[in-house]
N, C-alpha and C positions, 0 to 999 in steps of 0.2 A: 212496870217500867222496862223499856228494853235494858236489858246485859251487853255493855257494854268494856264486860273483861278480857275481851280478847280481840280489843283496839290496841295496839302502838301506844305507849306511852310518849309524852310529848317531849319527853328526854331522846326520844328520837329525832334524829337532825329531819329528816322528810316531813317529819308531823311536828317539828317543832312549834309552830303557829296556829296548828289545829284546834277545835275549839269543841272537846271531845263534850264537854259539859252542855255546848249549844246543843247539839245530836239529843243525848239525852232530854234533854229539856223538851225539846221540838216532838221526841215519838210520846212525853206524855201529856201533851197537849191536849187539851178536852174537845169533843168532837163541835165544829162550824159548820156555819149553812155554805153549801155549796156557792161561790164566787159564778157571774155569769164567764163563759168559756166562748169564743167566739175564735173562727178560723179568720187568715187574712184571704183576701180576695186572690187567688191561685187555682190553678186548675188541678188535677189529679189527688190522690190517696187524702182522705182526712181520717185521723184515727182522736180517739174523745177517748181518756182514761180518767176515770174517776176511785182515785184513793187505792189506783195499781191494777182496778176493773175497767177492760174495756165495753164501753156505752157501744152496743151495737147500733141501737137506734137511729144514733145520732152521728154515727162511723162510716165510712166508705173504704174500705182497706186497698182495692186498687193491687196492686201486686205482692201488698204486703201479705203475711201467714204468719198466726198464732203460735204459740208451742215452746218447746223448752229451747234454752242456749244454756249452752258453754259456761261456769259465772266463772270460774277460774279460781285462783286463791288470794285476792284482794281482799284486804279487812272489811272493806266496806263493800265492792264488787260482788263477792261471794253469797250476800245477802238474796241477789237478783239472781233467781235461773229460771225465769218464765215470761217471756213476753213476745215480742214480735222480731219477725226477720224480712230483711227488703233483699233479694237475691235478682241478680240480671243477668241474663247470657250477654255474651260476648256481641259487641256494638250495638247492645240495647240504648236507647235513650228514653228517658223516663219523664211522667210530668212530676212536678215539685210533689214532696209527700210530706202532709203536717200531720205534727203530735203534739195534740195538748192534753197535758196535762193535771190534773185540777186535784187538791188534798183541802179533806175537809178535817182535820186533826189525825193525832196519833201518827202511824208509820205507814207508808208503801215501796213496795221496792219492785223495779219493772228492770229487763233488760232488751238488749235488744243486740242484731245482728244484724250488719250491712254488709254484703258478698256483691261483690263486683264485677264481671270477669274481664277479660279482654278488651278495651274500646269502650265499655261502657261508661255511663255518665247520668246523676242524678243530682237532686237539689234534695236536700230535706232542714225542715224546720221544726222546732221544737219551743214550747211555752210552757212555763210555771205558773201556776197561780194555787190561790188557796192560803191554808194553813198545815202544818202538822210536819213530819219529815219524810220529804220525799228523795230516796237512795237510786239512783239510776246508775249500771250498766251499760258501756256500748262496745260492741266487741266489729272492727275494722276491717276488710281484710280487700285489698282494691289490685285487679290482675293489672298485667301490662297496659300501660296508657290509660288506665282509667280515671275517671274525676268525679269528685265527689264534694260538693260545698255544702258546709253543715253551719248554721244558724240556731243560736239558743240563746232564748230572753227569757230570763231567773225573774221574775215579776211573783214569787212567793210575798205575801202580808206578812204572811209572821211564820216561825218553825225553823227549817233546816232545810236548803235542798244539796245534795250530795254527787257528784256525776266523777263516774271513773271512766275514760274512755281508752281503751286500747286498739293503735290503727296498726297496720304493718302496710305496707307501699311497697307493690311489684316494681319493675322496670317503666320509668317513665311515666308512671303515674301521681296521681296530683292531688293531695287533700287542703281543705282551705274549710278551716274551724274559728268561728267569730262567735265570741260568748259577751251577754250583757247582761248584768246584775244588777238589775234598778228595781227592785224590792227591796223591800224589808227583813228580808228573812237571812241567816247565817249562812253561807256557800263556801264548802270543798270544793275546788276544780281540782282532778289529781289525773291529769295525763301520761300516759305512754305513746310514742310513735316512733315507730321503726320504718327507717328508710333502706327495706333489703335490697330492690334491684339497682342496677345505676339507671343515673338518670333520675331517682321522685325528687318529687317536690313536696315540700310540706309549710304552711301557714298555720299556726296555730295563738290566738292572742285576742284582744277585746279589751272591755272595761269593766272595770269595778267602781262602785257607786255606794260610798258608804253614809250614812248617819247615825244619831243619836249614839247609842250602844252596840250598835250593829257591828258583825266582825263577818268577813270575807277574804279568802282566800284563794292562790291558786299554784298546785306543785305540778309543775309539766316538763317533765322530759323528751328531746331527741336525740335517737339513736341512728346515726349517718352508719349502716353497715357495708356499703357498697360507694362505689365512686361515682362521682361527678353528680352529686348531690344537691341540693338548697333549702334550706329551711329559713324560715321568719318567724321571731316573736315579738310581737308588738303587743303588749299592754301598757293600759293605761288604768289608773285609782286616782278617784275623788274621794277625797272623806272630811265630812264635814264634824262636830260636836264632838261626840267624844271615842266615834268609832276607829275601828283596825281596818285596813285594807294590806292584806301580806302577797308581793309576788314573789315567786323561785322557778326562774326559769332554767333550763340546764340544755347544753348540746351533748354531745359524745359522740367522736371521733373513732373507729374501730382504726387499727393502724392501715388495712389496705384501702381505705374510702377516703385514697385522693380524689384529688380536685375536690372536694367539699369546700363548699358555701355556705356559712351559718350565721346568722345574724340573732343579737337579741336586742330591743330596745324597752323598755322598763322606766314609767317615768311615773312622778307622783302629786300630787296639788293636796297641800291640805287649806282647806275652807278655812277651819278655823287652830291655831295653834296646841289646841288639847288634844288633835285630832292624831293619829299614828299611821302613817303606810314603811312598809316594809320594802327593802328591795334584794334579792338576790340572786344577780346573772352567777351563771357556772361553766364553762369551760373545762371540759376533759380531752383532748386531741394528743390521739398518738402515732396519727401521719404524720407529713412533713411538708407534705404539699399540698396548702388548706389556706383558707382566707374564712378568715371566722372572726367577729367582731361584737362587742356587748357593750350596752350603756346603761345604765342605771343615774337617775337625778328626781330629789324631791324638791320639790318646792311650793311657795306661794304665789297668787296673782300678781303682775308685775303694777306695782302700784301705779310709774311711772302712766300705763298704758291704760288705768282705771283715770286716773287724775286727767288725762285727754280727750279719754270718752264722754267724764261727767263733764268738763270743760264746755262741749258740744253737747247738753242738754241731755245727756242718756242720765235718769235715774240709778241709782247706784247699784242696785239688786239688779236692774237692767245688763249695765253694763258687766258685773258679774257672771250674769248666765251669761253672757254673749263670748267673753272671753273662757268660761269653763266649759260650753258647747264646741269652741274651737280645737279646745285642747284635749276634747273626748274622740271629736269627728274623724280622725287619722286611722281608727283605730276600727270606727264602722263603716271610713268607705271602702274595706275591703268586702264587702257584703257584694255582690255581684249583681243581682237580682235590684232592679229600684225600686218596685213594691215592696219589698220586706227591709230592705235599708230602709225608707221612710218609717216602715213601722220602727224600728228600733231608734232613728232620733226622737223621733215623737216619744217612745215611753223614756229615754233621757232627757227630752226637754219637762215631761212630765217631773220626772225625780229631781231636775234643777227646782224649778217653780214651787217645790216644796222647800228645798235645802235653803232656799237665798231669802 
């Protein structure tokens, strides 16, 4: 079984919701048949890893490159120091680049390296599926003006998947990270982003989709070090039966990173009342010259607006999904690209059609 004594005890306020047991559980998972793996319809790089090997056969790597990264010293980060790096000169534009991913039991751990420079701009996509625990690394690092929209659907069966992402953000540059958790399996989301130049922009938020026993979480920090900044957190948790869904989002203010813009919004639906989400915005600021804003609210469907639906013929599971699809949707139309936004309502409308 993996060792897992030199995680964070969950008497730590960061890992306080952590589900250090899930991890465990998930690397000694007995080995499954590989899940079919399927890219979406997009043109550029396709990379196929299988249980942290990549499938050259079935791969096109495109400008991506093999080889070690950086893992740093993350409890769970540090596990990954070999996988791939996506690097662009300066006013490259790239075609979109998918990673999927596929665990067939037990543990993998992959990392990865996305170098930006100047002007550039890519799409990359990312898929779970499978069994077992899969630990991923992403290490950030985006020049002047550069953009970078990052999409990842957690569609693991069962096990654990794990993503530490560390971005740092030049001057004027712009990241926009949309995560969806409609599997089954337990999820770490544990972000870092640093906003050094003035001027980035950072989007970092999505949905959590919880049921039965399932626990899902997400710790993400930003760090505004420079002025005239923007950040958005927008998630959202579903949790239906008798699972957790925890979010902690946090800003941080350096004192010279006026004009900062920070927003968090944080909201929760439980299915059913046995069900738990978690919320907690954070605010650190020690400018003075900021407009920074956080919400947090859980709740249930508004009965009033089911009672109207079913009034006019909607089945009651209907009218359900229709009202919990609304209240996921805010969250994945910031997805850019409309082929890979449909993909991701579609694997939520999938995980409604189970839950209701």
């Amino acid at each position: 079984m993996t060792q897992l004594l030199d995680l964070p005890s969950t008497r730590d306020e960061a890992w306080r919701w952590a589900d250090l047991g899930g991890i465990a559980a998930a690397a000694a998972l007995a080995p499954v048949a590989a899940p079919d793996a399927e890219f979406l319809d997009l043109p550029g790089a396709k990379l196929l890893f299988v249980d942290g090997v990549l499938d050259e056969a079935r791969s096109d790597l495109g400008p991506v490159t093999l080889g070690a990264v950086d893992a740093g010293d993350h409890p769970l980060g540090r596990r990954a120091s070999h996988g791939w790096t996506l690097r662009l000169g300066a006013d490259a534009v790239a075609d979109p680049v998918q990673v999927v991913h596929v665990a067939t039991g037990r543990e993998n751990h992959v990392a990865a390296a996305i170098e930006l420079a100047d002007d550039a701009a890519v799409q990359v996509v990312e898929t779970y599926v499978g069994a077992g625990w899969s630990n991923r690394l992403a290490r950030i690092t985006l020049g002047k003006a550069a953009r970078l929209m990052r999409s990842i659907r957690l569609l693991q069966a069962a096990g654990f998947t794990s993503l530490r992402e560390e971005a740092t953000l030049g001057e004027g540059a712009s990241l926009v990270t949309t995560v969806l958790g409609a599997g089954d399996a337990g999820t770490r989301i544990d972000g870092a982003v640093t906003l050094a130049g003035e001027g980035g922009y950072a989007e970092f938020g999505g949905a959590l989709l919880t049921r039965a026993e399932q626990r899902q979480e997400c710790a993400v920090r930003v760090r505004h070090a420079a002025p005239n900044g923007q950040s958005h957190q927008l998630w959202r948790a579903v949790a239906a039966d008798r699972s957790v869904a925890s979010l902690a989002a946090a800003v941080e203010v350096a004192r010279h990173a006026q004009k900062t813009d920070g927003e968090q919004s944080l909201r929760g639906l439980l299915l059913q009342r046995s069900a738990t989400v978690n919320l907690k915005p954070e605010l650190e600021i020690f400018a003075d010259d900021v407009k920074c804003a956080h919400g947090a609210t859980v709740g249930e469907l508004d009965a009033r607006a089911l009672f109207y639906m079913q009034s006019r013929g909607i089945p009651p599971a209907r009218a359900q999904a229709l009202l919990t699809r609304a209240f996921v949707a805010d969250a994945l139309d910031r997805i850019g690209d409309e082929r890979v936004r449909e993909a991701f309502v579609a694997d939520a409308d999938a995980w409604l059609a189970g839950a209701l």
